[in-house]
DSSP file (Angstrom, degrees, kcal/mol; ACC not computed):
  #  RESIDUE AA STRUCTURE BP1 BP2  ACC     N-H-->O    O-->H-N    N-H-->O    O-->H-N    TCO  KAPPA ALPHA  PHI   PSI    X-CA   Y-CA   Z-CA
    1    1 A X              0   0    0      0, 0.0     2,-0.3     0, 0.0     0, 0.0   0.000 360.0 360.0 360.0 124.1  -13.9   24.0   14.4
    2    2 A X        -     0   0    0      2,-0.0     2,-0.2     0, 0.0     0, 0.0  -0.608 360.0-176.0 -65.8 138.2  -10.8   22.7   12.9
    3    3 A X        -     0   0    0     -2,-0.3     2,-0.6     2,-0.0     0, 0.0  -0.993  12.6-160.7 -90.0  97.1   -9.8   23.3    9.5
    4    4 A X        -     0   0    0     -2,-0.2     2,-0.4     2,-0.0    16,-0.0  -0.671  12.1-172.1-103.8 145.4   -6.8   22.0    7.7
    5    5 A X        -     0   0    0     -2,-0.6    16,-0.4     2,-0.0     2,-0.3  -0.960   5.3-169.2-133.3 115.0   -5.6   24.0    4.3
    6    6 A X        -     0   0    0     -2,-0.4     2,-0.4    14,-0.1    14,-0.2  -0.920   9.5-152.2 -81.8 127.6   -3.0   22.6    2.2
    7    7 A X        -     0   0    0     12,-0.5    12,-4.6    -2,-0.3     2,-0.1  -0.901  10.4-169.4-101.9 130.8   -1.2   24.3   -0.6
    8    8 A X        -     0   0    0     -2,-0.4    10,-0.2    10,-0.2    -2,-0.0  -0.353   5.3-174.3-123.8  71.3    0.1   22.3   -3.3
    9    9 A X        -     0   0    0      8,-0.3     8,-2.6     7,-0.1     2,-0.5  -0.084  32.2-119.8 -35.4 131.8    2.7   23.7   -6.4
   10   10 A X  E     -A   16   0A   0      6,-0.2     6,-0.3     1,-0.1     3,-0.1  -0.824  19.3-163.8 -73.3 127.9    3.7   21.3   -9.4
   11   11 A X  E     -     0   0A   0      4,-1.2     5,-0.1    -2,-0.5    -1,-0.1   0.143  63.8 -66.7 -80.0  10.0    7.7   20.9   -9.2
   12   12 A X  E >  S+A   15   0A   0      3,-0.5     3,-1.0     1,-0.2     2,-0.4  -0.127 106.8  21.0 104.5 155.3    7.6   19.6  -13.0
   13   13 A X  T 3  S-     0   0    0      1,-0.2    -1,-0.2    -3,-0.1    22,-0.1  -0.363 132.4 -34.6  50.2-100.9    6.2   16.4  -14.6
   14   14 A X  T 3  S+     0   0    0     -2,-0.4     2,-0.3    15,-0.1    -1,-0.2   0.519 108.0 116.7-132.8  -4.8    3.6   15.0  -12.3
   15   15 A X  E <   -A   12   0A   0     -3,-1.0    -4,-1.2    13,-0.1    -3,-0.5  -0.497  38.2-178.1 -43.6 111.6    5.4   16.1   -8.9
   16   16 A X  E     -AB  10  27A   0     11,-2.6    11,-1.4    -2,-0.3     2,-0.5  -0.969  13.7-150.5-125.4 145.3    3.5   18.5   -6.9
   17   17 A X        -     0   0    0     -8,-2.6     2,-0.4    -2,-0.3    -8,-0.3  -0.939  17.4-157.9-114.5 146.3    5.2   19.8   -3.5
   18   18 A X        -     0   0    0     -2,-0.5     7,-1.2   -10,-0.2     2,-0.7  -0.833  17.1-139.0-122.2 142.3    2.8   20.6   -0.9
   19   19 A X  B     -C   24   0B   0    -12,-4.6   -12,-0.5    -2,-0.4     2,-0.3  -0.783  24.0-179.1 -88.5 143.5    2.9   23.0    2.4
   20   20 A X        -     0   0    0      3,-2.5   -14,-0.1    -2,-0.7     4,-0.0  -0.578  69.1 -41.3-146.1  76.8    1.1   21.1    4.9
   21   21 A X  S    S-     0   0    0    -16,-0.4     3,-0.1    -2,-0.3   -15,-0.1   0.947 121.7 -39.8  62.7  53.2    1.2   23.4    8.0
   22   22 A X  S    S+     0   0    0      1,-0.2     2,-0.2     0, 0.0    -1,-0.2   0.863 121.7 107.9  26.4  52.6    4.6   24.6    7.7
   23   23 A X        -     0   0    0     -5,-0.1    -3,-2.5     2,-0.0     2,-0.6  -0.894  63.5-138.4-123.4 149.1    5.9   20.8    6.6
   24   24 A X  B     -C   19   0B   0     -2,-0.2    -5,-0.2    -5,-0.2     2,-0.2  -0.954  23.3-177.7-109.5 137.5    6.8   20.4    3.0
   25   25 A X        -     0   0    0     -7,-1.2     2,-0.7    -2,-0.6    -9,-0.1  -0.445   9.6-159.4-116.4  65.7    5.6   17.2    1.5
   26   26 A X        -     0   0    0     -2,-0.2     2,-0.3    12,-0.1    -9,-0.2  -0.130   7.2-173.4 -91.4 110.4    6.3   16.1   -2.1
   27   27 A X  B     +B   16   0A   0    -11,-1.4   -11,-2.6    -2,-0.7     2,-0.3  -0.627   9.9 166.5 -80.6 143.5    4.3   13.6   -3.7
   28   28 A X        -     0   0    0     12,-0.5     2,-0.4    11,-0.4   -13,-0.1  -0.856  36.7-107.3-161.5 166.7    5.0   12.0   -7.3
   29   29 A X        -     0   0    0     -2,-0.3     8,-1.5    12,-0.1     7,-0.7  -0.899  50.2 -97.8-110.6 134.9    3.9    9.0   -9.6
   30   30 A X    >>> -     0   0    0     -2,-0.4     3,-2.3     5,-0.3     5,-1.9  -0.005  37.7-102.3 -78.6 145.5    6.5    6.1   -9.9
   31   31 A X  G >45S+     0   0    0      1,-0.3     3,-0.9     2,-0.3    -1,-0.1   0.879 122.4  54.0 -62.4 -36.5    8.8    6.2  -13.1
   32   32 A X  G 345S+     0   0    0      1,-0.3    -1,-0.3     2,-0.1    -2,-0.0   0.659 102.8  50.3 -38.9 -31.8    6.5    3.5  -14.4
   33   33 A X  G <45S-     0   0    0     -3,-2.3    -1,-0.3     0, 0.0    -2,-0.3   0.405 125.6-106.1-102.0 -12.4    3.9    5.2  -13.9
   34   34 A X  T <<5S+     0   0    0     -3,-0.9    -3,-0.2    -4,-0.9    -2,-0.1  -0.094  91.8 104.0  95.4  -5.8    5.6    8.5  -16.0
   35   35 A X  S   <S-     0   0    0     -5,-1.9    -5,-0.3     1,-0.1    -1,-0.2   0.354  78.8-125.9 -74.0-128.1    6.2   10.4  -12.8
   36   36 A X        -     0   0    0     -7,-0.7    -6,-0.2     3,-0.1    -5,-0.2   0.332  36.0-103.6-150.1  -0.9    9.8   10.4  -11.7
   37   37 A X        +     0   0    0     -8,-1.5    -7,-0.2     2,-0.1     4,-0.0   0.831  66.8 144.8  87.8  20.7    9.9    9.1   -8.0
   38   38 A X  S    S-     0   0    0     -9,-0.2     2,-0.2     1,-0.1   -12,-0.1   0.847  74.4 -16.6 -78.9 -36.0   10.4   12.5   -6.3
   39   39 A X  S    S-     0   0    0    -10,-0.1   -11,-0.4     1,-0.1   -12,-0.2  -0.841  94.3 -51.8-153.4-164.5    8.1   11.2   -3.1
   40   40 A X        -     0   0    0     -2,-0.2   -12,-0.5   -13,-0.1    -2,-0.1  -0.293  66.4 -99.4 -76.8 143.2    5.4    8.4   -2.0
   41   41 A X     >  -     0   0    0    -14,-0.2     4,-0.8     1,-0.1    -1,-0.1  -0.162  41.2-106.8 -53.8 164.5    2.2    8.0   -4.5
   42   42 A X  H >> S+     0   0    0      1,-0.1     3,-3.3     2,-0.1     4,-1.7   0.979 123.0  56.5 -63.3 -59.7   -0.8   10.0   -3.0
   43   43 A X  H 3> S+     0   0    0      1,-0.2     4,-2.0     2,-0.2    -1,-0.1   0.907 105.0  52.8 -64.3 -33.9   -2.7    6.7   -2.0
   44   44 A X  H 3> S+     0   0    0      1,-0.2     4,-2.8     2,-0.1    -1,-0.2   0.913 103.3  63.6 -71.4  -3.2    0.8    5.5    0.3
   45   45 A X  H <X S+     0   0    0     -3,-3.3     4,-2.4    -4,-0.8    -2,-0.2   0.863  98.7  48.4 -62.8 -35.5    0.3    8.7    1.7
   46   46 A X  H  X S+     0   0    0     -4,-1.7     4,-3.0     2,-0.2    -1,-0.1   0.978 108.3  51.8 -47.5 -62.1   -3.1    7.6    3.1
   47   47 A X  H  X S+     0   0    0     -4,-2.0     4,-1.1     2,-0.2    -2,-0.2   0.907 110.6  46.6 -59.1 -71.8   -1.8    4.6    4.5
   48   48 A X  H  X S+     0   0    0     -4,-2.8     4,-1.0     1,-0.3    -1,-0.2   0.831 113.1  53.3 -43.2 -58.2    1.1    6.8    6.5
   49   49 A X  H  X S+     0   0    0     -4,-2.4     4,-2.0     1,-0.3     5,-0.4   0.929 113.0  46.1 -35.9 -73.0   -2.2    9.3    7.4
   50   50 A X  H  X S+     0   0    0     -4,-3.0     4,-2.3     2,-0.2    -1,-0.3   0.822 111.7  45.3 -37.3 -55.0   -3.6    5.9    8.7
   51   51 A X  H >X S+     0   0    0     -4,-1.1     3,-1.8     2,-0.2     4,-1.2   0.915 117.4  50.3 -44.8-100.9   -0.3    4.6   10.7
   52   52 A X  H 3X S+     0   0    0     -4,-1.0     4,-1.1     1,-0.2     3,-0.2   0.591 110.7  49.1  10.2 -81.8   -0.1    8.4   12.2
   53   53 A X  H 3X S+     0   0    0     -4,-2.0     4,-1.6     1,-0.2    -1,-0.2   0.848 117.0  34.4 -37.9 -50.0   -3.7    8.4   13.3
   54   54 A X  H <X S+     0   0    0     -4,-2.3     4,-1.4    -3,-1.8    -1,-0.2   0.658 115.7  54.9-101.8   3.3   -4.1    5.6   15.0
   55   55 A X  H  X S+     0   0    0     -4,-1.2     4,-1.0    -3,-0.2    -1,-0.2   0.506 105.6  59.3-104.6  -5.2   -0.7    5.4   16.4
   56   56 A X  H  X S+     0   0    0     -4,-1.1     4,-1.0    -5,-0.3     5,-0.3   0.913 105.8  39.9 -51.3 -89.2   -1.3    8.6   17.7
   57   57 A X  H  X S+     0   0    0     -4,-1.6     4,-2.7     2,-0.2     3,-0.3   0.832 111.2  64.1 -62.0 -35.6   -4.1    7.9   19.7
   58   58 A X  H  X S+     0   0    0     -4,-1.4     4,-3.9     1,-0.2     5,-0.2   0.973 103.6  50.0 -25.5 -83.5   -2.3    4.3   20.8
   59   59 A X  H  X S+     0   0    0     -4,-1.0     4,-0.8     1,-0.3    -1,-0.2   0.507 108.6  45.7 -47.0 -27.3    0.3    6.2   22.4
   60   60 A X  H  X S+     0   0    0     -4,-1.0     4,-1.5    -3,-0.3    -1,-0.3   0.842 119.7  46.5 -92.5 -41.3   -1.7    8.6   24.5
   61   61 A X  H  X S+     0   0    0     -4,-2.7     4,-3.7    -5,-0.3    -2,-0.2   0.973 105.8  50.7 -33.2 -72.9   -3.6    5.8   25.4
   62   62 A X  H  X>S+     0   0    0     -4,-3.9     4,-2.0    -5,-0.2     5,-1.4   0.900 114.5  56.1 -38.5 -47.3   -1.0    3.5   26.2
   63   63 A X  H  <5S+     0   0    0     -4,-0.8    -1,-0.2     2,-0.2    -2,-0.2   0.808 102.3  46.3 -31.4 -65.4    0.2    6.6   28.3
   64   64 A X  H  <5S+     0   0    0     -4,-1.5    -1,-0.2     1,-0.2    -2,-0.2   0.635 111.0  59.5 -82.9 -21.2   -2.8    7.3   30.5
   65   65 A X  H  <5S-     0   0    0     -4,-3.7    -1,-0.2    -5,-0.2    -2,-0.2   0.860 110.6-130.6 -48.2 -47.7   -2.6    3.5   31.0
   66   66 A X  T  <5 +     0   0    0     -4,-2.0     2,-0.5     1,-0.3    -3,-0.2   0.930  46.2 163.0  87.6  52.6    1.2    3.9   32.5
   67   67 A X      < -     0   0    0     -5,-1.4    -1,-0.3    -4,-0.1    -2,-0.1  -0.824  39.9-135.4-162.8 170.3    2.6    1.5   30.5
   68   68 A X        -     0   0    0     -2,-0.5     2,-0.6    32,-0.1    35,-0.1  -0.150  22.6-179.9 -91.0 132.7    5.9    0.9   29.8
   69   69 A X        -     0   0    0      1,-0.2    30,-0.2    30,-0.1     3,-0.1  -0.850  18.6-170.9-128.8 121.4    6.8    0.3   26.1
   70   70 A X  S    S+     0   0    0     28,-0.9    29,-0.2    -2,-0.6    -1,-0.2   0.987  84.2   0.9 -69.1 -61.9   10.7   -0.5   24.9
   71   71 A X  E     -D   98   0C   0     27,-1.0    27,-1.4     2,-0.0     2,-0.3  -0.602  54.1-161.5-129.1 153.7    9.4   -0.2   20.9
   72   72 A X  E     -D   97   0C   0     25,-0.2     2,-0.3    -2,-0.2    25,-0.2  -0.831  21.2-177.0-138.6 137.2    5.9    0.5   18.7
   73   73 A X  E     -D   96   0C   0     23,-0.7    23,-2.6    -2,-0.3     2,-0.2  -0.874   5.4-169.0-129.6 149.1    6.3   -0.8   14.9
   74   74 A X  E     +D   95   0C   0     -2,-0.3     2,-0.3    21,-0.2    21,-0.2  -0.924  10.8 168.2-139.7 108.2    3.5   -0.2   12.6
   75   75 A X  E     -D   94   0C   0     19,-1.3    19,-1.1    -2,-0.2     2,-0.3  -0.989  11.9-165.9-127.8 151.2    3.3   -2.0    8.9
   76   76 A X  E     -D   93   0C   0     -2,-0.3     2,-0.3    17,-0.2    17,-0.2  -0.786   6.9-163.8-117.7 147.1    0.3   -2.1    6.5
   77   77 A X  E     +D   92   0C   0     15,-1.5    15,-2.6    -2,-0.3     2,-0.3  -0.972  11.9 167.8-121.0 164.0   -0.5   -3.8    3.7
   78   78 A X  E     -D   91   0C   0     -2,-0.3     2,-0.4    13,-0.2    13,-0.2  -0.974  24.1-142.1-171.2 143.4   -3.0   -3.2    1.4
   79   79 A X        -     0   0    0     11,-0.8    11,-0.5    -2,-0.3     2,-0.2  -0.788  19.7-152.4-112.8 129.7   -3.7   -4.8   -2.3
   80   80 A X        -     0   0    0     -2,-0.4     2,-0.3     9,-0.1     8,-0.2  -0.579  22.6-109.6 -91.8 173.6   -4.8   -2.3   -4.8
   81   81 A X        -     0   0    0      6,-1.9     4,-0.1    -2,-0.2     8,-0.1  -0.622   8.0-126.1-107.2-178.7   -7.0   -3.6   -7.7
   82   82 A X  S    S+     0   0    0     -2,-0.3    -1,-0.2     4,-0.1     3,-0.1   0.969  88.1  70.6 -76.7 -84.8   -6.5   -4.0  -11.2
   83   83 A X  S    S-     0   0    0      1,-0.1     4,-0.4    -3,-0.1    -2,-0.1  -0.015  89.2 -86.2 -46.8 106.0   -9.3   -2.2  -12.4
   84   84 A X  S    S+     0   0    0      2,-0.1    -1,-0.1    -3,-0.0     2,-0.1  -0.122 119.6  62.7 -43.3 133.3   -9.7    2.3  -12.3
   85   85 A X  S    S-     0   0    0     -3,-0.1     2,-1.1    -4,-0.1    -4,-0.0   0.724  92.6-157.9-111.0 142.8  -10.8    3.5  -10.1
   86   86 A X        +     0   0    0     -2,-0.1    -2,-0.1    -6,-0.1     3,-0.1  -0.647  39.2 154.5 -90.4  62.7   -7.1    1.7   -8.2
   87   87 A X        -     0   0    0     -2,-1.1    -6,-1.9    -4,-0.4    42,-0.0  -0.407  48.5 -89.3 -91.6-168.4   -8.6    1.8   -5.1
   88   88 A X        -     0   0    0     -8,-0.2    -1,-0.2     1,-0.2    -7,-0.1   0.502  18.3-160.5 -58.3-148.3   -7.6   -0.7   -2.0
   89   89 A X  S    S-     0   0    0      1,-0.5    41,-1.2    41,-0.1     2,-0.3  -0.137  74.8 -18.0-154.5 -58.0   -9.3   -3.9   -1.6
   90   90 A X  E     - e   0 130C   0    -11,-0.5   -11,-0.8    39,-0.1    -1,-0.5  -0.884  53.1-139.0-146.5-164.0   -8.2   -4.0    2.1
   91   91 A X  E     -De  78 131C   0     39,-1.1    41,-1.2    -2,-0.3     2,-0.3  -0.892  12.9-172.5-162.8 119.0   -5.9   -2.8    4.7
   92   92 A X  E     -De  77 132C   0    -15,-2.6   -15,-1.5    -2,-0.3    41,-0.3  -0.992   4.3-162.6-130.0 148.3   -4.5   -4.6    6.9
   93   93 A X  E     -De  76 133C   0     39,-1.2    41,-0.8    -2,-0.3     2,-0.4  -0.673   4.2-160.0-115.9 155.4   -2.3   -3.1   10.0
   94   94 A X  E     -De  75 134C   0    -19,-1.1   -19,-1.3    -2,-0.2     2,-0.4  -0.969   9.2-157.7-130.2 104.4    0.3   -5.3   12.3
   95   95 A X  E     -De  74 135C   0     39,-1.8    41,-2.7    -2,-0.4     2,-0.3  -0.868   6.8-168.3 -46.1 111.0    1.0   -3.8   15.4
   96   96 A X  E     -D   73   0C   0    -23,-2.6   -23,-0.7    -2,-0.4     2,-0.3  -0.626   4.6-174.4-157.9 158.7    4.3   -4.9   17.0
   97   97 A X  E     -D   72   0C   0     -2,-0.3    41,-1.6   -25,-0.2     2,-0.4  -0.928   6.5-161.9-163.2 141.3    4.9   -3.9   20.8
   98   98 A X  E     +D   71   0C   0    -27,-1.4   -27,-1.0    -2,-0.3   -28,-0.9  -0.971  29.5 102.3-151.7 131.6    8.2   -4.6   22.5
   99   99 A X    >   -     0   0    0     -2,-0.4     3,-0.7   -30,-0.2     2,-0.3  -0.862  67.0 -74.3 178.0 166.0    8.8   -4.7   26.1
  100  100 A X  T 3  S-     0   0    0      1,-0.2   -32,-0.1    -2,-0.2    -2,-0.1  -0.585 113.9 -11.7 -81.8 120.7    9.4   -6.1   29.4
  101  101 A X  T 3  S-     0   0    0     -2,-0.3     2,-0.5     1,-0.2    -1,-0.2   0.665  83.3-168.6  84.5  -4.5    6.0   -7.5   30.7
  102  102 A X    <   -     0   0    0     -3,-0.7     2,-1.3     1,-0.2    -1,-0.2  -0.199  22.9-127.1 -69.5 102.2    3.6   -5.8   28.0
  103  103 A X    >   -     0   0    0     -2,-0.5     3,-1.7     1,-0.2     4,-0.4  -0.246  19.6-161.6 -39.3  72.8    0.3   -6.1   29.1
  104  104 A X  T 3> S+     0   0    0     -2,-1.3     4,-1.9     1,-0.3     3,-0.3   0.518  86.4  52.5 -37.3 -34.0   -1.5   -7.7   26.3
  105  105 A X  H 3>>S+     0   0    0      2,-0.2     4,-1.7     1,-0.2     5,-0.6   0.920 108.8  53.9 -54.2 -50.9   -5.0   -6.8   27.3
  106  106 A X  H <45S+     0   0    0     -3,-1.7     4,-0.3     2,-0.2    -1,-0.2   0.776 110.9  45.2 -48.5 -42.2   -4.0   -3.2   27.6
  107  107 A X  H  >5S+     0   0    0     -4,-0.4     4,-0.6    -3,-0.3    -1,-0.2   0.957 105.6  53.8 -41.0 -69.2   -2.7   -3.1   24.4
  108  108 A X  H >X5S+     0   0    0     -4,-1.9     4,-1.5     1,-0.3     3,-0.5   0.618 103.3  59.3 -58.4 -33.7   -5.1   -4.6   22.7
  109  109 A X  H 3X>S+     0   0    0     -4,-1.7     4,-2.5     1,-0.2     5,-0.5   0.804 109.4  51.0 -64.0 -43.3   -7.8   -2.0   24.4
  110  110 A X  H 3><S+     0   0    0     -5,-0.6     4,-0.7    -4,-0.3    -2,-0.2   0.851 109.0  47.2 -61.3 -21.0   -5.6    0.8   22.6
  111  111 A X  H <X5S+     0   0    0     -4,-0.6     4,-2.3    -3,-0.5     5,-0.4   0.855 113.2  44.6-123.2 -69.5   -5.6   -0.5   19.8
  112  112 A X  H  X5S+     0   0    0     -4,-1.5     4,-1.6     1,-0.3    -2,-0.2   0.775 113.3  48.8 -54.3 -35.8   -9.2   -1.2   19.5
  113  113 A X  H >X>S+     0   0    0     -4,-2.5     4,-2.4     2,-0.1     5,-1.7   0.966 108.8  52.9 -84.2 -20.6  -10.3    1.9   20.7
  114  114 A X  I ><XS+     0   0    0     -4,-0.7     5,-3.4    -5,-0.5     3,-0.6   0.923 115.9  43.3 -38.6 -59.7   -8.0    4.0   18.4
  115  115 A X  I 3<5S+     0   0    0     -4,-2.3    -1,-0.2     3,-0.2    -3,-0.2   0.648 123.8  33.2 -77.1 -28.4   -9.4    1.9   15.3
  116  116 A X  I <<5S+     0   0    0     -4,-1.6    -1,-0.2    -3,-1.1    -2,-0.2   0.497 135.0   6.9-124.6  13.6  -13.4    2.0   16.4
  117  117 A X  I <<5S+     0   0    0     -4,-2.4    -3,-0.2    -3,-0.6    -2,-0.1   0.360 126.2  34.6-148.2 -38.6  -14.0    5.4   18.1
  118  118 A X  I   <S+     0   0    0     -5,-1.7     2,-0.8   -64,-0.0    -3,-0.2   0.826  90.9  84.4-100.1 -11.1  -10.8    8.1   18.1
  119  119 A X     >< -     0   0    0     -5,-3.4     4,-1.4    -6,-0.4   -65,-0.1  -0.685  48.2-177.8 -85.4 129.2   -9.0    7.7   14.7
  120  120 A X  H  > S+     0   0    0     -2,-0.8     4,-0.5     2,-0.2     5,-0.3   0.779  85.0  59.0 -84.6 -33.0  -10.8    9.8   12.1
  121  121 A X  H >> S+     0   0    0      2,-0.2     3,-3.7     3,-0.2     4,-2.3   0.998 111.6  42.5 -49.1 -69.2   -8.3    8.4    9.2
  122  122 A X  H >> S+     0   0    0      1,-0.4     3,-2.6     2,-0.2     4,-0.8   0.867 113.5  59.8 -47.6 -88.9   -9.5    4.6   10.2
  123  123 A X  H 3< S+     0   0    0     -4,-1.4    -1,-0.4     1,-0.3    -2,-0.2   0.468 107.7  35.8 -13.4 -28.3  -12.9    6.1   10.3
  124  124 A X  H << S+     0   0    0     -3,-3.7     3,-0.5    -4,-0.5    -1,-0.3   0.638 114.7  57.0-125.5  -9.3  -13.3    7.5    6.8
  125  125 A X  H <X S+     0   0    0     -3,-2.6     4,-0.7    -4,-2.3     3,-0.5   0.666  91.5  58.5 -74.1 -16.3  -11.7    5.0    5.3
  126  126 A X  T  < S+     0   0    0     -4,-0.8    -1,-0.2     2,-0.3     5,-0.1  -0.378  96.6  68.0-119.0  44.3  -13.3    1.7    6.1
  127  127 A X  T  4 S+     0   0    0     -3,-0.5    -1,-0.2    -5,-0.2     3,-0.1  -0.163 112.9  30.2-125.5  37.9  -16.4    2.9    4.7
  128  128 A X  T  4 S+     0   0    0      1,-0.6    -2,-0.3    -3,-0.5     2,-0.2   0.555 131.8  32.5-136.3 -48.5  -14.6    2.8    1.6
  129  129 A X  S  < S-     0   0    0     -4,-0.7    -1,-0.6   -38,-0.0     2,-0.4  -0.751  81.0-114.8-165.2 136.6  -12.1   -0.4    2.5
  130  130 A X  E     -e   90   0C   0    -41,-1.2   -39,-1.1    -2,-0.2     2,-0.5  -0.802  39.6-159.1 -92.4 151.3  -12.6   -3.3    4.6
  131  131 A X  E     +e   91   0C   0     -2,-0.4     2,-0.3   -41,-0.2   -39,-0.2  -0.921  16.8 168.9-107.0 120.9   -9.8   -2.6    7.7
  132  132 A X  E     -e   92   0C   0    -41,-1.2   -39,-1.2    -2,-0.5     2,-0.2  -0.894  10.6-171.4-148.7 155.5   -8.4   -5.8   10.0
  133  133 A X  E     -e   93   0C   0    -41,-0.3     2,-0.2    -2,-0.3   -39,-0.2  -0.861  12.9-156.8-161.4 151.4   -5.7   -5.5   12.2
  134  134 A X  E     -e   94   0C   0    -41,-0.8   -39,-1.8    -2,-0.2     2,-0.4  -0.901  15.1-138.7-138.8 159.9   -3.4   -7.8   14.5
  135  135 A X  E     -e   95   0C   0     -2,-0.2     2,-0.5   -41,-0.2   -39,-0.2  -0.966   8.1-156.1-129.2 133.3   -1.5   -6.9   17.3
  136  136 A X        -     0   0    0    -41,-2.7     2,-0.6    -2,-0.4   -39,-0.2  -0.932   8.7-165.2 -95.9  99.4    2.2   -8.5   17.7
  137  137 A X              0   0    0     -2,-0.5   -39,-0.1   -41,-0.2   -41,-0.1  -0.901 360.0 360.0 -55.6  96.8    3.5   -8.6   21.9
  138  138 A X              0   0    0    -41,-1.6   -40,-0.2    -2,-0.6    -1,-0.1   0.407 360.0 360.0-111.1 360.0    7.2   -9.2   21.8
Protein backbone atom coordinates (compact mmCIF):
# COMPACT_ATOMS: atom_id res chain seq x y z
CA UNK A 1 0.00 0.00 0.00
CA UNK A 2 0.98 3.42 -0.85
CA UNK A 3 1.48 6.05 1.53
CA UNK A 4 2.26 9.61 0.95
CA UNK A 5 3.90 11.77 4.15
CA UNK A 6 4.30 15.35 3.84
CA UNK A 7 6.19 17.57 6.15
CA UNK A 8 5.23 21.07 6.49
CA UNK A 9 7.43 24.10 8.48
CA UNK A 10 5.91 27.73 8.94
CA UNK A 11 8.45 30.18 7.07
CA UNK A 12 6.75 33.20 9.04
CA UNK A 13 3.27 34.79 8.96
CA UNK A 14 0.89 32.33 7.49
CA UNK A 15 3.55 30.72 4.90
CA UNK A 16 4.28 27.15 5.52
CA UNK A 17 6.96 25.34 3.17
CA UNK A 18 6.36 21.82 2.74
CA UNK A 19 8.71 18.69 1.69
CA UNK A 20 6.67 16.70 -0.56
CA UNK A 21 8.83 13.73 -1.51
CA UNK A 22 11.97 15.53 -1.94
CA UNK A 23 10.00 18.66 -3.74
CA UNK A 24 9.69 21.83 -1.75
CA UNK A 25 6.40 23.39 -2.03
CA UNK A 26 5.44 26.72 -0.35
CA UNK A 27 1.99 27.60 0.22
CA UNK A 28 0.77 31.14 1.59
CA UNK A 29 -2.57 33.26 1.96
CA UNK A 30 -2.84 36.25 -0.47
CA UNK A 31 -1.80 39.76 1.00
CA UNK A 32 -5.47 40.41 1.26
CA UNK A 33 -5.99 37.81 2.90
CA UNK A 34 -2.89 38.75 5.62
CA UNK A 35 -0.63 36.18 4.22
CA UNK A 36 2.14 37.67 2.00
CA UNK A 37 1.98 35.87 -1.46
CA UNK A 38 4.97 33.61 -0.95
CA UNK A 39 3.04 30.54 -3.14
CA UNK A 40 -0.53 29.39 -4.50
CA UNK A 41 -3.46 29.31 -1.65
CA UNK A 42 -3.91 25.57 -0.45
CA UNK A 43 -7.29 25.20 -2.35
CA UNK A 44 -5.33 26.31 -6.07
CA UNK A 45 -3.16 23.65 -5.02
CA UNK A 46 -6.03 21.17 -5.31
CA UNK A 47 -6.99 22.31 -8.58
CA UNK A 48 -3.06 21.84 -9.85
CA UNK A 49 -3.42 18.11 -7.87
CA UNK A 50 -6.56 17.86 -10.22
CA UNK A 51 -4.77 19.11 -13.69
CA UNK A 52 -1.77 16.62 -12.70
CA UNK A 53 -3.98 13.65 -12.07
CA UNK A 54 -5.91 13.55 -14.78
CA UNK A 55 -3.39 14.74 -17.21
CA UNK A 56 -1.40 12.20 -16.12
CA UNK A 57 -3.48 9.45 -16.87
CA UNK A 58 -4.48 11.34 -20.36
CA UNK A 59 -1.10 11.08 -21.47
CA UNK A 60 -0.40 7.41 -20.86
CA UNK A 61 -3.51 6.79 -22.35
CA UNK A 62 -3.22 8.93 -25.26
CA UNK A 63 0.15 6.90 -25.48
CA UNK A 64 -0.99 3.24 -25.53
CA UNK A 65 -3.39 4.70 -28.09
CA UNK A 66 -0.26 5.93 -30.44
CA UNK A 67 -1.29 9.17 -30.92
CA UNK A 68 0.46 11.81 -31.99
CA UNK A 69 -0.03 15.13 -30.07
CA UNK A 70 1.95 18.62 -31.09
CA UNK A 71 0.49 20.37 -27.55
CA UNK A 72 -1.85 19.37 -24.23
CA UNK A 73 -3.20 22.67 -22.35
CA UNK A 74 -5.16 22.30 -19.29
CA UNK A 75 -7.21 25.40 -17.51
CA UNK A 76 -9.85 25.20 -14.67
CA UNK A 77 -12.14 27.28 -13.33
CA UNK A 78 -13.81 27.05 -10.33
CA UNK A 79 -16.09 29.77 -8.33
CA UNK A 80 -15.61 29.61 -4.64
CA UNK A 81 -18.55 30.72 -2.47
CA UNK A 82 -19.11 33.55 -0.38
CA UNK A 83 -20.00 31.91 2.66
CA UNK A 84 -17.16 29.57 5.29
CA UNK A 85 -16.65 26.98 4.84
CA UNK A 86 -15.03 28.81 0.94
CA UNK A 87 -15.39 25.77 -0.61
CA UNK A 88 -15.90 25.39 -4.68
CA UNK A 89 -19.27 25.43 -6.16
CA UNK A 90 -17.88 23.75 -9.32
CA UNK A 91 -14.91 22.91 -11.38
CA UNK A 92 -14.81 23.07 -14.61
CA UNK A 93 -11.64 21.70 -16.85
CA UNK A 94 -10.98 22.74 -20.70
CA UNK A 95 -8.85 20.46 -22.41
CA UNK A 96 -7.06 21.83 -25.48
CA UNK A 97 -5.26 19.23 -27.83
CA UNK A 98 -3.14 20.44 -30.76
CA UNK A 99 -2.10 18.47 -33.65
CA UNK A 100 -2.12 17.24 -37.08
CA UNK A 101 -5.11 14.92 -37.53
CA UNK A 102 -6.09 14.55 -33.65
CA UNK A 103 -8.43 11.96 -33.36
CA UNK A 104 -11.32 13.32 -31.51
CA UNK A 105 -12.90 10.15 -30.45
CA UNK A 106 -9.65 9.05 -29.02
CA UNK A 107 -9.28 11.88 -27.08
CA UNK A 108 -12.34 12.17 -25.79
CA UNK A 109 -12.03 8.34 -24.47
CA UNK A 110 -8.88 9.61 -22.46
CA UNK A 111 -10.31 12.06 -21.11
CA UNK A 112 -13.33 10.38 -19.97
CA UNK A 113 -11.78 7.52 -18.66
CA UNK A 114 -9.10 9.64 -16.64
CA UNK A 115 -12.11 11.68 -15.03
CA UNK A 116 -14.62 8.49 -14.25
CA UNK A 117 -12.36 5.52 -13.39
CA UNK A 118 -8.21 6.26 -13.01
CA UNK A 119 -7.91 9.81 -11.48
CA UNK A 120 -8.22 9.51 -7.69
CA UNK A 121 -7.92 13.61 -7.36
CA UNK A 122 -11.28 13.84 -9.75
CA UNK A 123 -12.55 11.02 -7.64
CA UNK A 124 -12.54 12.54 -4.20
CA UNK A 125 -13.42 15.58 -5.14
CA UNK A 126 -16.70 15.45 -7.03
CA UNK A 127 -18.19 13.98 -4.17
CA UNK A 128 -17.65 17.26 -2.63
CA UNK A 129 -17.98 19.50 -6.07
CA UNK A 130 -19.95 19.06 -9.04
CA UNK A 131 -16.95 18.45 -11.96
CA UNK A 132 -17.77 19.08 -15.98
CA UNK A 133 -15.25 19.18 -18.49
CA UNK A 134 -14.88 20.05 -22.28
CA UNK A 135 -12.45 18.99 -24.56
CA UNK A 136 -10.89 21.63 -27.23
CA UNK A 137 -9.26 19.74 -30.80
CA UNK A 138 -7.16 22.31 -32.53
Amino acid sequence: MYKTNISAKLKGNMAFEMDINGHTVITDASVENGGNDLGPSPKALLLAGLIGCSGIDIMSIIKKMKVELDDVNVDIEAEVREEDPKIYNYIKIIYRFKGKDVPYEKVERAVKLSMEKYCGVSAMLEKAVPITYEIVVE
